[in-house]
C-alpha positions in Angstrom: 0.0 0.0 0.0 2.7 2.3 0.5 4.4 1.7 -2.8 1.5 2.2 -4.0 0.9 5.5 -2.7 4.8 6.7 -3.7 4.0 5.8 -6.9 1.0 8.0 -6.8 2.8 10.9 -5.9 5.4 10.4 -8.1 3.7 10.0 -11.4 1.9 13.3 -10.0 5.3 15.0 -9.6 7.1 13.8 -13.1 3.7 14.8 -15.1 3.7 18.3 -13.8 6.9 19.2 -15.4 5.2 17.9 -18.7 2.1 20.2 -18.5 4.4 23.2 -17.7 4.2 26.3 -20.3 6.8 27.2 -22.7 10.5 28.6 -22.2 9.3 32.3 -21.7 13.1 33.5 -22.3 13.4 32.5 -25.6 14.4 35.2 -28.5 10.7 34.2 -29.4 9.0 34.8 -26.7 10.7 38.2 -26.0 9.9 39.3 -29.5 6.2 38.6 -28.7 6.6 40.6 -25.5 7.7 43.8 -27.5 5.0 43.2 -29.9 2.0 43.2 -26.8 4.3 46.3 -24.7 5.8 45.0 -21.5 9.1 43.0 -20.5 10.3 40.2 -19.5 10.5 41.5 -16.0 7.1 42.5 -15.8 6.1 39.1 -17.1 8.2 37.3 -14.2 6.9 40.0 -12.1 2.9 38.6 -12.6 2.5 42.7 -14.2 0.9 41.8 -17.1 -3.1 42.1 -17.4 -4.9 39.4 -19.2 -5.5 41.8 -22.3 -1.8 41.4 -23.1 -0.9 37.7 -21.9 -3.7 35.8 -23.6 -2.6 37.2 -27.0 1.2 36.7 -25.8 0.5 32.8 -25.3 -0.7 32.7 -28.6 2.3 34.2 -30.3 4.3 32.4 -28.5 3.2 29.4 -28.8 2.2 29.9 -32.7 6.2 29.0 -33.3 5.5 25.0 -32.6 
């Protein structure tokens, strides 16, 4: 029952890093930033109103 449950957790754990977003430091991304006005800082700083990330996502993840 115990393996059991540390198996649990650590599927859990090693699927999270899988369902994680995109490498936000990328020349790609940053261009997107520029495009939609604010920084990379502002981005790590949670700065950023939905308005501007939603669109940002897309862009950034348009490069796929």
């Amino acid at each position: 029952m115990k393996a059991l449950i540390l198996a649990s957790i650590a599927v859990l754990v090693l699927t999270g890093a899988a369902t994680a977003e995109p490498s936000n430091s990328t020349p790609h991304a940053r261009a997107c930033m520029a495009k939609y006005g604010f920084t990379y800082a502002q981005w790590r700083a949670y700065q950023v109103p939905a308005e501007k990330a939603v669109p940002y996502r897309q862009c950034r993840d348009a490069k796929k």
